[in-house]
N, C-alpha and C positions, 0 to 999 in steps of 0.2 A: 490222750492218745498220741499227740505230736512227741510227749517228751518219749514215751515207749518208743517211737519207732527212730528218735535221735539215739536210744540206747542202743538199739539194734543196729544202728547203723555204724554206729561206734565199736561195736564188735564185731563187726563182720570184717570194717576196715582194719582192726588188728589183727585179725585172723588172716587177709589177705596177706598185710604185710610182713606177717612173721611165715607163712606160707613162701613166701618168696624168697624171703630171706634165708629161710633156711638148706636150702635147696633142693628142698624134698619134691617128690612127682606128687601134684593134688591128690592124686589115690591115698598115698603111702600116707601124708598128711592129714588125711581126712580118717584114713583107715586108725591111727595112731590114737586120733582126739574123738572116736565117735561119732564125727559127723555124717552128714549124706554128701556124696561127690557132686551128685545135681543141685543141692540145695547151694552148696560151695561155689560153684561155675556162674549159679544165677548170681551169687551177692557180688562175686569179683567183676562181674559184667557191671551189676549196677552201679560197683564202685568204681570203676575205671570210668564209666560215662558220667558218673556224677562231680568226677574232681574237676576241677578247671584245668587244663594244658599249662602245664607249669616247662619255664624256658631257662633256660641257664648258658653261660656263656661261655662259649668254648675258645682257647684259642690252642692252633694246632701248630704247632713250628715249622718251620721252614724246613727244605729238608737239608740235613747235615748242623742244622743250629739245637745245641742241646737241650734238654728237657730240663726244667725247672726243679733243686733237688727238695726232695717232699722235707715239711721242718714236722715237729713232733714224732707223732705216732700214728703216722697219715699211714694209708696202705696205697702203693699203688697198682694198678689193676693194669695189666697186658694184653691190648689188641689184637686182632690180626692188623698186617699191613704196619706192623713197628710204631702203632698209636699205642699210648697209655692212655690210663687218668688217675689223677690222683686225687685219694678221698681222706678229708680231715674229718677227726672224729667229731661227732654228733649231727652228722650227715643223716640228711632224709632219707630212709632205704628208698619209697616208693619214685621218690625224683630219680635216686641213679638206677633204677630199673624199668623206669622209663628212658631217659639217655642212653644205657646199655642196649636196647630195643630198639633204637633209631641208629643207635653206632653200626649194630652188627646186621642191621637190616641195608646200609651202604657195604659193607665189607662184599 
């Protein structure tokens, strides 16, 4: 029974994270893949309260000191208030949308 609901639980957390990632409205995303909207809302609840608060460390520059230039195939992302961040690939979606959630929740 436990391994069944660690399966469930495992897909629901990809389901969340490519949900977000993609940037679709839960409707559109649920509408696309069959799902139920409510069914959706409860697992991303569950899984948002079940992850541990993950921290990362930011440093922000001083102002007029330049921003650090991204090396590979990094993307960087455009704040309001002339903040970036820059993301190297094989970044955790769910971490930088939690940080993008506490950024623009100061903005």
């Amino acid at each position: 029974m436990k391994r069944e609901r660690t399966k469930e639980w495992a897909k629901w957390r990809g389901l969340v994270s490519e949900q977000i990632a993609s940037g679709q409205s839960i409707a559109v995303f649920c509408r696309d893949r069959g799902l139920r909207d409510w069914q959706f809302y409860e697992w991303k609840k569950q899984v948002r309260e079940g992850e541990p608060a993950k921290f990362v460390s930011v440093k922000v520059p001083a102002a007029g000191e330049p921003a650090p230039v991204p090396t590979g195939k990094a993307i960087e992302i455009r704040l309001p208030r002339g903040r970036s961040l820059i993301v190297e690939p094989g970044f955790d979606a769910m971490h930088l949308c939690a940080l993008l959630s506490v950024l623009e929740a100061e903005a």
